[in-house]
C-alpha positions as CSV (number, residue, x, y, z in Angstrom):
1,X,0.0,0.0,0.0
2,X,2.7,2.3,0.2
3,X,3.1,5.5,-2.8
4,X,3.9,8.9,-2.5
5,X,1.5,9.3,0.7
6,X,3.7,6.7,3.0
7,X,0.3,5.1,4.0
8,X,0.5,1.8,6.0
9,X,1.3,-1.1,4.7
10,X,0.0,-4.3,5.6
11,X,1.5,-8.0,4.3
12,X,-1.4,-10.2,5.2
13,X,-4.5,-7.6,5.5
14,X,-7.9,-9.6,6.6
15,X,-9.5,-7.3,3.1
16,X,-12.0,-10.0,1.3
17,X,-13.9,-7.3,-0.6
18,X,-12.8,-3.8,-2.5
19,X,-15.6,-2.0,-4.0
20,X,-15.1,1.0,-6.3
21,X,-18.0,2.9,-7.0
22,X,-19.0,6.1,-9.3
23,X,-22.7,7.3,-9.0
24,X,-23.4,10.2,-11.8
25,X,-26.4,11.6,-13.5
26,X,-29.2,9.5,-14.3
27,X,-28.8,8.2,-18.0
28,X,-32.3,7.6,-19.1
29,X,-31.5,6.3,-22.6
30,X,-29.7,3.4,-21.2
31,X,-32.4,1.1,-21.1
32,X,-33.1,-2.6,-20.8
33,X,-31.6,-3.6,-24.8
34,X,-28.6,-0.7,-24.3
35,X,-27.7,-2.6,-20.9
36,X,-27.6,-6.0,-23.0
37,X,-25.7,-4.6,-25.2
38,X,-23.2,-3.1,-23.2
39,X,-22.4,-6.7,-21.7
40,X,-21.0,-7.3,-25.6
41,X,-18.2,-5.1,-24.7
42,X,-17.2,-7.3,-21.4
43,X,-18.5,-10.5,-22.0
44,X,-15.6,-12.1,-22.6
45,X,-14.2,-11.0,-19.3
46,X,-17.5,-11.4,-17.8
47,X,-19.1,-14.4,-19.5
48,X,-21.6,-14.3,-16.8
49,X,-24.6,-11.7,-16.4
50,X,-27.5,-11.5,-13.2
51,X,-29.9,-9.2,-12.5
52,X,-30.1,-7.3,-9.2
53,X,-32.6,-4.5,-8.2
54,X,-30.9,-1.3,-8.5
55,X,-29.1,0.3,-5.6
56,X,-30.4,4.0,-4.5
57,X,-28.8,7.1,-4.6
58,X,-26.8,7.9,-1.9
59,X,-25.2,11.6,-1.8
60,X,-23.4,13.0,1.6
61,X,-24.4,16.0,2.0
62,X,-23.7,18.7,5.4
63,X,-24.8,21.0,7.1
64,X,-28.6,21.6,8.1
65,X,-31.1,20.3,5.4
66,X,-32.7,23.7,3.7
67,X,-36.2,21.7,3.6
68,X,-37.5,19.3,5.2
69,X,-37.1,15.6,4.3
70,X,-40.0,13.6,3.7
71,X,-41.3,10.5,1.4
72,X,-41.3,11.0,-2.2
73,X,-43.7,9.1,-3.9
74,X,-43.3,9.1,-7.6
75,X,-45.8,8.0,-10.2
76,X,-44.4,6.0,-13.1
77,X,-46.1,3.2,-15.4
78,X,-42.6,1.9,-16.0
79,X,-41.1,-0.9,-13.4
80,X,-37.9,0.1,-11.9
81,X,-34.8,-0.3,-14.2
82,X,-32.1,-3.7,-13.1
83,X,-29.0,-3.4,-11.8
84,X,-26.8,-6.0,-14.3
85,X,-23.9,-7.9,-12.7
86,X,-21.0,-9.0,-15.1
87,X,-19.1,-11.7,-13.7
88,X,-15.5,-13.0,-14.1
89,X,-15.8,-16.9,-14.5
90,X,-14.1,-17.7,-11.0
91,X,-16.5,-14.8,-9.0
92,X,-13.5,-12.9,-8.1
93,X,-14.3,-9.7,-9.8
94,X,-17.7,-8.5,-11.1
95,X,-18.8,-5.2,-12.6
96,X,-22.1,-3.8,-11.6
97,X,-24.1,-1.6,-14.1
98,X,-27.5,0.9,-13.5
99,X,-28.5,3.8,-15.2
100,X,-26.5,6.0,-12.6
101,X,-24.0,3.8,-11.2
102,X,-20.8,1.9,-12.5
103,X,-19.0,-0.4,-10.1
104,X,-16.1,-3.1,-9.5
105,X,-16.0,-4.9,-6.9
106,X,-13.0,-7.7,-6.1
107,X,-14.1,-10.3,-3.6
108,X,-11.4,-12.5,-2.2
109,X,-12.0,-16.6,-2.4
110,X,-8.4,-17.7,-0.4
111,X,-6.6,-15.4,-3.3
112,X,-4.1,-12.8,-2.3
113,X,-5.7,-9.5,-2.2
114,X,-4.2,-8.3,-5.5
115,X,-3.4,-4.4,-4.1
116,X,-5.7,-1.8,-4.7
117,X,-3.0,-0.1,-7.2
118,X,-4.1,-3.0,-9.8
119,X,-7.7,-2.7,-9.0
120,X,-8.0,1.2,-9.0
121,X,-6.6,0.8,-13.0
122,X,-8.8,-1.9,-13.7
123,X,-11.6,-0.1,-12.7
124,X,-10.1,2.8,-14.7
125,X,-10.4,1.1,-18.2
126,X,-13.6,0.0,-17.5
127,X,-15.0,3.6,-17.0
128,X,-13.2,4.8,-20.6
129,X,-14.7,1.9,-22.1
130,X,-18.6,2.4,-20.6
131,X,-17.8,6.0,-21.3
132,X,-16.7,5.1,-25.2
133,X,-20.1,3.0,-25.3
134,X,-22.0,5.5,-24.1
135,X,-20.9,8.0,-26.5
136,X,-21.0,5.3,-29.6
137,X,-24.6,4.9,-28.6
138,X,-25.3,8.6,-28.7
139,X,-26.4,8.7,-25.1
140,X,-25.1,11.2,-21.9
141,X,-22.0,11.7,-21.0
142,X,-20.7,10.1,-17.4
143,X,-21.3,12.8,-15.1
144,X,-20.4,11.8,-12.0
145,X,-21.9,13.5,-8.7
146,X,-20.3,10.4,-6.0
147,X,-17.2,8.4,-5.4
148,X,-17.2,5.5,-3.1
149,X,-14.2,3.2,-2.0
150,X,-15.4,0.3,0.2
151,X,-12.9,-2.4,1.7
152,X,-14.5,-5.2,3.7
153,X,-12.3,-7.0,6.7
154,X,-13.0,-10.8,7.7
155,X,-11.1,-10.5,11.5
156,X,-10.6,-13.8,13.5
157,X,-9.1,-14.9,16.6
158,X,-6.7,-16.8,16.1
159,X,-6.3,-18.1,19.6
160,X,-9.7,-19.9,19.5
161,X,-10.9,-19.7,16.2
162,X,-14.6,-21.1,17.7
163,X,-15.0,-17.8,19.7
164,X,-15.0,-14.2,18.6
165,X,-11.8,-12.5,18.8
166,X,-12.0,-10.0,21.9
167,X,-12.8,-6.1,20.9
168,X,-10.9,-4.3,23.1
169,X,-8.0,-6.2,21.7
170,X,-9.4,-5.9,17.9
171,X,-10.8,-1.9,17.7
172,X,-9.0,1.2,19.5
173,X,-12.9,2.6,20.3
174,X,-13.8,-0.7,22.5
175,X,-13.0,-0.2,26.1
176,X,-14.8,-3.2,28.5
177,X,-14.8,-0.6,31.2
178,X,-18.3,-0.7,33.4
179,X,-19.3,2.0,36.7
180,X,-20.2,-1.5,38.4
181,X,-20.0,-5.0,38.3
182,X,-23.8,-5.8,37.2
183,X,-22.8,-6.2,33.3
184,X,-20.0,-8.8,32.5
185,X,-18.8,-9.3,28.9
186,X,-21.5,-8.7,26.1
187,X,-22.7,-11.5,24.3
188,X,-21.4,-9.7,20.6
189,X,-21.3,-5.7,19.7
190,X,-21.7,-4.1,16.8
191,X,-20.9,-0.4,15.5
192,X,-21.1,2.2,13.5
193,X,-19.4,5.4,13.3
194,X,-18.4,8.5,10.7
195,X,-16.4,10.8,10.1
196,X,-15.8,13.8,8.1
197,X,-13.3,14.2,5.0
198,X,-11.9,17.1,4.3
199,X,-10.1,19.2,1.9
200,X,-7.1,21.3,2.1
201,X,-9.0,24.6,3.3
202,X,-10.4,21.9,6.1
203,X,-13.7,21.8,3.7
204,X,-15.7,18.6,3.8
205,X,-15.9,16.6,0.7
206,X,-16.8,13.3,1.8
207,X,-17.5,11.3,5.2
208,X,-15.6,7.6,6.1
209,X,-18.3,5.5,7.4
210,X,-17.1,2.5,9.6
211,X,-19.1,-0.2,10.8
212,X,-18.6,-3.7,12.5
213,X,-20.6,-6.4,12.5
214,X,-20.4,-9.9,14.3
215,X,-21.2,-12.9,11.8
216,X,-20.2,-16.4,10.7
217,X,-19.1,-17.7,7.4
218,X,-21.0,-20.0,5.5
219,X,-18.3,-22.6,4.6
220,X,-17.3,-23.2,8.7
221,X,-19.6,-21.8,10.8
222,X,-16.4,-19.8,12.3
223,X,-17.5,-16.9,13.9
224,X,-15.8,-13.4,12.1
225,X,-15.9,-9.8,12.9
226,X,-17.1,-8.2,9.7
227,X,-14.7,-4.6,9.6
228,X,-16.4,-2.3,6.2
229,X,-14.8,1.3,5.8
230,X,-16.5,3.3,3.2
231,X,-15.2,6.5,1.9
232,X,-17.8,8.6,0.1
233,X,-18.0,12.1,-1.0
234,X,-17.8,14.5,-4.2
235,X,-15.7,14.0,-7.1
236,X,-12.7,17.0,-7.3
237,X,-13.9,18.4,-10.2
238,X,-16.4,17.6,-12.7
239,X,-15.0,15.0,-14.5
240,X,-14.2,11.1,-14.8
241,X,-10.5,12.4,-13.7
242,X,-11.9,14.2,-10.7
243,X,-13.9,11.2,-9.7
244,X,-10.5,9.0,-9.5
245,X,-8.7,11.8,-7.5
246,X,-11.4,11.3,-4.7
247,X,-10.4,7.9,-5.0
248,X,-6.9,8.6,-4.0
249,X,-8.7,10.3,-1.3
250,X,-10.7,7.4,-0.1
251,X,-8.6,5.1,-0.1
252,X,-6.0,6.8,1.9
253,X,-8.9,7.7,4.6
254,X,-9.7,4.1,4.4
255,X,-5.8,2.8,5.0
256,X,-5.1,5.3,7.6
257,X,-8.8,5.2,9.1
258,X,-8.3,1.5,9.6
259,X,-4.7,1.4,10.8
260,X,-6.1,3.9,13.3
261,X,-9.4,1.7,14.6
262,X,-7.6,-1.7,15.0
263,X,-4.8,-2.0,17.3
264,X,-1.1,-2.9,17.5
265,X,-1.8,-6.7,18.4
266,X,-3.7,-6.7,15.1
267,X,-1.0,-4.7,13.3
268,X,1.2,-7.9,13.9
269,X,-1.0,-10.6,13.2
270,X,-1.6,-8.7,9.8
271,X,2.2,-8.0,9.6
272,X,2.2,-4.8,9.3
């Protein structure tokens, strides 16, 4: 993980998903046959398509809302457009595809967590070349509005791998500190927490979202702490470019964000 910002670097990180996400202006044109078509140009990377619904727009926004915030019901004789999945033939990487969102997400199964250097160019081609479509097909230009980089953390114990590894030895935030001796150690926790980006004049431009979650994988049973950063905010400027410069942005928040949440033990169990 290491570049020009000196980030932490981590040998074996517990990372078993990276998402990279770019929300822009709705596309109307791109419709059920343009989807179908678009799959043409990745097939053969992605030989396999699914259908999802779509995933709704999300948009950090700050301050005080100027109007209140209510339901919005809207009136439409047209279902709600899919959200297409192209997958790789192992399942390793898949690219999502909506008529305001464009996403790759790697997902780990035992492989190495291939750097996010490799994934962030990746992810780079693929925008040029949906952007290329788009403009063959005569339809908007990407106009992106959102960023999101999302890393997702299996964490274990590796003491007793039946048990969940303790927090306040996992996450700097835990402290198992009680004003009395009535409550003993919790059953499982979970949390969420945010925090704000900002820019060089101290300006937010995005929020890092952190959340934990106690689970158990399918394959064993084994019970895992589920550690998901998300960094979201604004692209730079108005462009494809300024949408991958919030990405260096992100991902940094995300690197240093979770080298700051997880303590030293961790640090050298993931050899850092």
């Amino acid at each position: 993980m290491n570049n020009k910002r000196d980030l932490p670097d981590f040998r074996s990180p517990p990372v078993v998903e990276v998402v990279l996400s770019v929300q822009f202006d709705r596309i109307d044109g791109l419709g059920t046959a343009q989807l179908g078509l678009l799959w043409g140009e990745f097939e053969k990377e992605f030989p396999v398509v699914q259908e999802h619904p779509p995933i709704e727009s999300q948009i950090e926004y700050f301050g005080k809302p100027s109007v209140e915030l209510g339901i919005q019901i809207n009136f439409t004789n047209l279902p709600p457009m899919r959200r297409l999945w192209f997958v790789n033939e192992d399942g390793t990487h898949l690219i999502q595809v909506q008529q305001d969102r464009f996403i790759h997400n790697w997902r780990g199964k035992g492989d190495q967590y291939p750097r996010y250097e490799s994934l962030r160019d990746k992810f780079q081609r693929e925008v040029i070349k949906f952007d290329n479509f788009l403009r063959s097909r005569e339809l908007n230009k990407i106009n992106p509005i959102q960023c999101e980089v999302t890393y997702i953390n299996h964490i274990f114990s590796e003491t007793n791998p039946d048990e969940y590894v303790k927090l306040d030895e996992t996450v700097t935030v835990w402290k198992s500190i009680y004003s009395d001796k009535f409550l003993k150690e919790p059953e499982d926790v979970r949390f969420y927490t945010r925090y704000l980006i900002t820019g060089e004049d101290d300006t937010p431009i995005g929020r890092l979202h952190v959340s934990l979650e106690p689970s158990y994988l399918k394959k064993n049973g084994k019970p895992v702490l589920v550690l998901s950063l998300t960094a979201r905010g604004k692209p730079i400027n108005n462009s494809v470019d300024g949408a991958f410069e919030f990405f260096e942005i992100g991902r940094e928040w995300i690197v240093k964000g979770f080298t700051s949440i997880t303590t030293g033990e961790m640090h050298k169990q993931w050899r850092r």
